[in-house]
ROFI-39062 format. One line per field, with one value per residue (C-alpha): residue in one letter; x, y, z. Coordinates in steps of 0.5 Angstrom, whole numbers, always signed. Layout:
<sites>
resn	[a;...]
xx	[X;...]
yy	[Y;...]
zz	[Z;...]
</sites>
This chain:
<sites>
resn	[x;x;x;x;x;x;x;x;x;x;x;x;x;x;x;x;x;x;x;x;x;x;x;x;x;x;x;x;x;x;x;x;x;x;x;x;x;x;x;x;x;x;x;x;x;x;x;x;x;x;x;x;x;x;x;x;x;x;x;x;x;x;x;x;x;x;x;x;x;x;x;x;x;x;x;x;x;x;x;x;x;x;x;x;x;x;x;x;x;x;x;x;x;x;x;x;x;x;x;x;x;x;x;x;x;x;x;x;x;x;x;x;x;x;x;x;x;x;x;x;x;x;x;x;x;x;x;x;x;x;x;x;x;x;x;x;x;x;x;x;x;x;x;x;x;x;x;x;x;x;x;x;x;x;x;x;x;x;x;x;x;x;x;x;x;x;x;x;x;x;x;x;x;x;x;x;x;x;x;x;x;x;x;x;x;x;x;x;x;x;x;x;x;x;x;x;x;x;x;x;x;x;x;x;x;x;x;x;x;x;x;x;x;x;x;x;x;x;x;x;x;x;x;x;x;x;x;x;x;x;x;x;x;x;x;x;x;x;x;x;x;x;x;x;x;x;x;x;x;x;x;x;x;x;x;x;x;x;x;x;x;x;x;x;x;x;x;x;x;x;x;x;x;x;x;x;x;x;x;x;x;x;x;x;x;x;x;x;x;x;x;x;x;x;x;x;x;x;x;x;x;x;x;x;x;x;x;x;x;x;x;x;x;x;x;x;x;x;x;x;x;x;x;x;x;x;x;x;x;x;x;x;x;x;x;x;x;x;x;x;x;x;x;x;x;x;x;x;x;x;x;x;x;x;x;x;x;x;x;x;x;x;x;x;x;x;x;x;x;x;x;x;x;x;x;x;x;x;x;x;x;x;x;x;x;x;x;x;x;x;x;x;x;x;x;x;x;x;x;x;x;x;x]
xx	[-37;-37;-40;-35;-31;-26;-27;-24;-19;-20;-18;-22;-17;-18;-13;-9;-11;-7;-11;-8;-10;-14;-10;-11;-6;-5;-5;-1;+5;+11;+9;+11;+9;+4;+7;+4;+5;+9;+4;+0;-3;-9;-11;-19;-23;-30;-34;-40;-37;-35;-42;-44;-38;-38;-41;-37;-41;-36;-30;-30;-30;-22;-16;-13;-9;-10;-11;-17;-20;-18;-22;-21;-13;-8;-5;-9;-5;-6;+1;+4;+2;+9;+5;+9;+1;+0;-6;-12;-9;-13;-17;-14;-20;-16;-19;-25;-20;-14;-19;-21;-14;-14;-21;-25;-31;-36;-32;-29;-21;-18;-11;-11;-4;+0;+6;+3;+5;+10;+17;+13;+10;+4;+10;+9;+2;+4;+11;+6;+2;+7;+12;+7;+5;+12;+13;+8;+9;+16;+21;+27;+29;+26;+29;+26;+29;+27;+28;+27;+22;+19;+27;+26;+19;+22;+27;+24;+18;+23;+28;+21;+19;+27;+27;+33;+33;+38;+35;+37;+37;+40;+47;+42;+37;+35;+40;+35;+32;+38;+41;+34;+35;+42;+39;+34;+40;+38;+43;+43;+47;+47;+47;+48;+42;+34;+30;+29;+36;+36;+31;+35;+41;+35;+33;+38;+41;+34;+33;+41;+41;+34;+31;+23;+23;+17;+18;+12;+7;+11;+9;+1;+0;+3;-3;-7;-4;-5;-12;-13;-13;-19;-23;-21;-24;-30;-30;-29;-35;-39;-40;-46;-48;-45;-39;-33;-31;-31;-24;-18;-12;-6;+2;+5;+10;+9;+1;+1;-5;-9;-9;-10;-16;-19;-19;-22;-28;-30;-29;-33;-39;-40;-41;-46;-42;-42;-45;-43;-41;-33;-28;-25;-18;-12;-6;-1;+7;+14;+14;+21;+18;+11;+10;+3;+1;+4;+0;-5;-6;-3;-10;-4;-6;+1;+7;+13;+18;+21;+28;+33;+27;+29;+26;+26;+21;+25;+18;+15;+22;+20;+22;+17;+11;+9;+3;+1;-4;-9;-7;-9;-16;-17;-17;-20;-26;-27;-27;-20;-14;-7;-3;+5;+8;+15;+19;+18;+11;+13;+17;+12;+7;+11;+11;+4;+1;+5;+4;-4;-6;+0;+3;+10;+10;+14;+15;+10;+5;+7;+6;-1;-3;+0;-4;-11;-9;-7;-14;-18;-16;-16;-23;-22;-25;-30;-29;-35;-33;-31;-22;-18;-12;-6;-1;+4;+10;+13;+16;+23;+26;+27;+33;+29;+24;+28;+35]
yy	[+38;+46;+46;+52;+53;+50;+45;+42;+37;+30;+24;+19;+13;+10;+4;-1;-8;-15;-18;-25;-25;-18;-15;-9;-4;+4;+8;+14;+10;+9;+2;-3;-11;-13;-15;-22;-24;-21;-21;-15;-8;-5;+2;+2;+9;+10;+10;+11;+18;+19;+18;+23;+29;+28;+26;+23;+29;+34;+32;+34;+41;+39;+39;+37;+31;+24;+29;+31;+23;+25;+23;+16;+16;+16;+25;+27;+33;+37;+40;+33;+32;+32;+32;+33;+33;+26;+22;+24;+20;+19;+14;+13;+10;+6;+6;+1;-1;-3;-6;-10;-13;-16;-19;-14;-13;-11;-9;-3;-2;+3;+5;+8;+12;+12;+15;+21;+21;+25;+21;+17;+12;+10;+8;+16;+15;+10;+13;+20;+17;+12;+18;+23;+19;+17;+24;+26;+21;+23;+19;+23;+18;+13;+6;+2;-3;-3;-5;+2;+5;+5;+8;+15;+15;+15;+20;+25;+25;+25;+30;+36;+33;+35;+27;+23;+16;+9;+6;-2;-3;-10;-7;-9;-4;+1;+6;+12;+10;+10;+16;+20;+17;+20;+26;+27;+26;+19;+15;+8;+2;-3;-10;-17;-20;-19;-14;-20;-19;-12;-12;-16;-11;-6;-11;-11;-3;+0;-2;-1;+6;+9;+9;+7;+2;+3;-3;-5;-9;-7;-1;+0;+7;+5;+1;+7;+11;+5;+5;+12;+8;+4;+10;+14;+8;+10;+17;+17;+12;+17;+13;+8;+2;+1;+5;+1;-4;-11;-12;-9;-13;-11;-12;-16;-16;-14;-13;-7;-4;-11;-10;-3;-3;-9;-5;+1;-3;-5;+1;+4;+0;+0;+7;+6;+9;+4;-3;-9;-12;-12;-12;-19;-18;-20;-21;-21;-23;-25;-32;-31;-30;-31;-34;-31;-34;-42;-41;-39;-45;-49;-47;-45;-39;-37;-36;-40;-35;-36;-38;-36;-30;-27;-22;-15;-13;-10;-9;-15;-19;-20;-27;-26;-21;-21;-20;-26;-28;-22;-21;-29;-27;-21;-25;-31;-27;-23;-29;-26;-30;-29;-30;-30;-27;-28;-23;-23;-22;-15;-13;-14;-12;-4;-3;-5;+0;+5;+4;+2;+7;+11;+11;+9;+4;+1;-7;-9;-4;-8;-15;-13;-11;-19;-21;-19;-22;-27;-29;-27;-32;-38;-36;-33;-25;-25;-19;-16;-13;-6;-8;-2;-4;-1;+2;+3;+7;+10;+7;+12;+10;+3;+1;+2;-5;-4;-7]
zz	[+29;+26;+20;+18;+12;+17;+20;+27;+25;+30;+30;+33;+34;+42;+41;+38;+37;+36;+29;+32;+39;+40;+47;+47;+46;+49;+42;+45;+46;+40;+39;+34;+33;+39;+45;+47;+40;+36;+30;+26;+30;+27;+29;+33;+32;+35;+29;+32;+34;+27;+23;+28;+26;+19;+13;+7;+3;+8;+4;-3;+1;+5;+4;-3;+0;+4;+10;+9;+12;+19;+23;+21;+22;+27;+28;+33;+33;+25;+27;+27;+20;+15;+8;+1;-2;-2;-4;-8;-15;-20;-24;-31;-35;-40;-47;-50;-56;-51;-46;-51;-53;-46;-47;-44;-50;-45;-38;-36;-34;-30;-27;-20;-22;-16;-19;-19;-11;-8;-10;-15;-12;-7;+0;+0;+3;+9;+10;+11;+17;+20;+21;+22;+28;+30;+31;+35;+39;+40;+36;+33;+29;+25;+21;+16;+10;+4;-3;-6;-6;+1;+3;-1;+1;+9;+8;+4;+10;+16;+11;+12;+18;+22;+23;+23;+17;+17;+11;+10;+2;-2;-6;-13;-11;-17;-17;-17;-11;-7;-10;-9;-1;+0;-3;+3;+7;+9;+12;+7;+8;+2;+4;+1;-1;-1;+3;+9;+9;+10;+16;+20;+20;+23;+27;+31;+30;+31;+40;+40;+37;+39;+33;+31;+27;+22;+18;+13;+18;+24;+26;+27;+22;+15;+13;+16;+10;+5;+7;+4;-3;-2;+1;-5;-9;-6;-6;-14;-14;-11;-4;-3;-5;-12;-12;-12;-17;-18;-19;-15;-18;-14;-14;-7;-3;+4;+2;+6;+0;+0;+8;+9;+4;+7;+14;+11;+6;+14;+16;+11;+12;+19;+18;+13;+7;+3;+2;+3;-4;-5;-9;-11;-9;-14;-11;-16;-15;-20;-21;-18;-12;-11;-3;-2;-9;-7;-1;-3;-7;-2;+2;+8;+13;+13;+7;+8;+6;-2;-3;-7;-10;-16;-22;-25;-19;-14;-10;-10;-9;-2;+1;+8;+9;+17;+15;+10;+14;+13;+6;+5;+9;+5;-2;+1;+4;-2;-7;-10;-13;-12;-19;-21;-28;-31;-32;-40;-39;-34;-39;-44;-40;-39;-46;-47;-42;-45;-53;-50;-44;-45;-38;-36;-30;-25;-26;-20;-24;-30;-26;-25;-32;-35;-29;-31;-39;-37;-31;-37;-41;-35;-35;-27;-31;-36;-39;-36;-30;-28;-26;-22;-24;-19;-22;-16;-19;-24;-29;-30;-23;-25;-31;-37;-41;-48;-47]
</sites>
């Protein structure tokens, strides 16, 4: 590497790999779910290669975005990357007199503020890498379902990269983000019923019309972007041994965080970055729709998909993840536990954020903070630990808590 004060930009990406049954899979081809079958890519990078050309010292001196980790994502090309400043968010230390509300005498909480992402919400950093590559790879035009914010994300990362976007929504999705889709000259079709719904119908147009499908979990790079999460958790930690918190506690639908930070945890420490220790997982959904948290408790490997799934969370009204397994292993292997909320508890949990730590929060992020009172209470947490908290979005696209 050139220890300039521009450094050559590389990625270190050699293949893709089936988390299910490990076929091997050319990267430079436009790929979705393996081909044998049918579950979950993840991206290879020669990590041996990558502890010899940087140093994570190196990257407090880069680009001010998510980008700024190249060497471990998938745009082999700099001129491929479509960047609206993505990444970098902040930790938002919540104050002792709220914590301690919470049960928290001695512990520490932090919110991982997502909103402040470009179209306010953390999709902004999947939909960065999963189209960055489709582009570079030769697509034109992409596809995707949604239930909404995932949607705007795409159009708006298609829009300034002079791609095409057909967007699947269910017709009750929040206002806005249809509204800011259409904006970004998305083409959106507005579907009676949920998200899985909505993912057929692109299942079935994307072969038909040439269209990628970039769905979540169903292309191999969106969780590329969400992993860059986890390695910011260890940057604001100061790397090494000690740098990432006891608690993540994450709202859940498709589980593309949960399984992109996991991968970047290993990945991290196979460069030696940081230590062995991990996060205990939280996974957090609506009881209205809770598949992950039933199988959990159930001890099942895989989710059966929810039926008749209701509640406030748009995002977290996801019936079916695709890559249950590996959110069920991620939680599992670190000692987590996946918990539901009502929909009064998010309701009451946005207020409390915003009168306690004064951020305004989409329902899912309000799900996470009703989650953490009530695992204190159950005896899970014992007020003790250092919790980052995800707050995934911003709470002004979503129909206001206060009737």
């Amino acid at each position: 590497m050139t220890h300039d004060s521009r450094p050559a930009w590389r990625s270190y990406l050699t293949h893709l790999e089936c988390t299910a049954c490990g076929l091997r899979h050319d990267a430079d081809q436009l790929q979705t779910v393996c081909t044998a079958c049918g579950k979950v890519l993840f991206a290879r990078y020669d990590l041996n290669s990558v502890r010899q050309a940087v140093m994570p010292r190196e990257f407090a001196s880069r680009r001010w975005d998510m980008w700024r980790y190249w060497e471990l994502l998938p745009v082999r090309d700099a001129a491929n990357v479509i960047s609206l400043g993505e990444g970098l968010t902040p930790l938002v230390r919540v104050r002792k007199e709220a914590t301690r509300k919470l049960g928290f005498e001695r512990g520490q909480l932090e919110l991982k503020d997502e909103g402040l992402n470009p179209t306010a919400s953390f999709k902004a950093r999947g939909l960065s890498a999963a189209i960055s590559r489709a582009r570079e790879l030769g697509a034109r035009s992409i596809a995707l379902p949604s239930a909404g914010n995932a949607g705007s994300a795409a159009a708006a990362y298609a829009a300034a990269g002079g791609l095409e976007a057909h967007l699947a929504m269910p017709r009750d999705v929040p206002e806005l983000n249809r509204v800011e889709a259409e904006v970004y000259a998305a083409d959106v079709t507005l579907v009676d019923g949920l998200i899985s719904d909505a993912g057929r119908l692109i299942r079935e147009q994307a072969p038909r019309n040439g269209w990628f499908d970039v769905s979540t979990l169903r292309e191999p790079y969106r969780q590329e972007g969400k992993k860059t999460m986890g390695i910011e958790l260890a940057e604001q930690g100061g790397w090494g041994e000690a740098c990432l918190p006891d608690i993540i506690v994450y709202p859940t639908g498709g589980g593309t965080g949960i399984v992109g930070m996991r991968k970047a945890f290993d990945e991290l420490e196979a460069l030696t970055w940081i230590g062995r220790a991990r996060p205990k997982m939280i996974v957090v959904q609506a009881e209205g729709c809770a598949p992950i948290v039933r199988a959990f408790q159930q001890g099942a490997r895989m989710a059966e998909p929810w039926q008749n799934a209701q509640t406030i969370a748009a995002g977290l009204r996801v019936p079916a993840a695709i890559g249950d397994y590996l959110i069920l292993d991620a939680v599992r292997a670190t000692g987590g536990t996946a918990v539901a909320v009502s929909d009064e508890a998010i309701r009451e949990a946005q207020l409390e954020m915003g009168r306690l730590a004064g951020v305004y929060a989409a329902p899912e992020a309000a799900a996470s903070w009703a989650a953490v009172g009530a695992l204190r209470r159950s005896g899970f947490l014992d007020g003790d630990e250092r919790v980052v908290l995800f707050c995934t979005g911003m709470g002004l696209k979503y129909p206001p808590p206060i009737p």
